[in-house]
N, C-alpha and C positions, 0 to 999 in steps of 0.2 A: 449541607452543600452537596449539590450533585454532579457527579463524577463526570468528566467528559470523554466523551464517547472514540474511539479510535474509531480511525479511517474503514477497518477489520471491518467494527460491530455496527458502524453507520449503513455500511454495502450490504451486511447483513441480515441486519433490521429491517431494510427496505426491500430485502428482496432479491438484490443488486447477483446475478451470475458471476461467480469469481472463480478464479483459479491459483495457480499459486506455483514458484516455483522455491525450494529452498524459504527463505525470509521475506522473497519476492510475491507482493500481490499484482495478482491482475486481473480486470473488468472488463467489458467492450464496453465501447467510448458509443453513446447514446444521450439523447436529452437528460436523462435525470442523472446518468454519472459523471456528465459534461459541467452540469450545477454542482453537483455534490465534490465534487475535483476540485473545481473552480473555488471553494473555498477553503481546501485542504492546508493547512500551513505551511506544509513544504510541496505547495505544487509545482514549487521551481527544480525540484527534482525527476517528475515525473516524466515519465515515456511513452509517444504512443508508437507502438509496432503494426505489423502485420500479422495475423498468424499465418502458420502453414498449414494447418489444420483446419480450420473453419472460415479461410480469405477473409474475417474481420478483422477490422481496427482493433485493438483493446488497449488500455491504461497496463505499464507497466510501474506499479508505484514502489518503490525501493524499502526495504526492512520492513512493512506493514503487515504481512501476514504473523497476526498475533499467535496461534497455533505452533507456528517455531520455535517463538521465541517463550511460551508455557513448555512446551515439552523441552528447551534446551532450559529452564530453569532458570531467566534470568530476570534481575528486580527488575521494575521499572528505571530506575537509575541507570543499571548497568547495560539495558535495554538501548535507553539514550544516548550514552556516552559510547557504545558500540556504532549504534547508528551514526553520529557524526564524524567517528575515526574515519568508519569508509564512505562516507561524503566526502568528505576530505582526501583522501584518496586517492576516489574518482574525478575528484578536480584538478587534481596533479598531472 
């Protein structure tokens, strides 16, 4: 069975320009990451901003930068259950 791929290694794989802040990823919003978004499972979360840096659009997608959450050491479980406390949260 083959593993399915996070939002991270999909942008990655492809190419996709990211940046990042904390556990926060972020794209500029373009045809293929408007597709690639557009199927993301929680892209009822997602953000688009402004930068102040380069006047683009970009996706800001919440807890996805995988690199965080490897260097903070955390399973995948604890990953998820992290990620939903502060959804949660932020809907409060």
């Amino acid at each position: 069975m083959s593993k399915k791929l996070s939002i991270y290694e999909q942008l990655t794989a492809d190419g996709h320009r990211i940046d990042n802040h904390e556990s926060d990823l972020y794209t500029p919003v373009n045809s293929a990451s408007v597709k690639l978004l557009k199927a993301y499972e929680f892209f009822c979360n997602v953000k688009i901003f402004k930068s102040n840096i380069d006047n683009e659009l970009w996706y800001d997608i919440p807890f996805a930068y995988d690199p965080f959450w490897i260097k903070a050491n955390m399973t995948f479980k604890e990953n998820v259950n992290y990620r939903i406390e502060k959804l949660r949260e932020r809907s409060h």
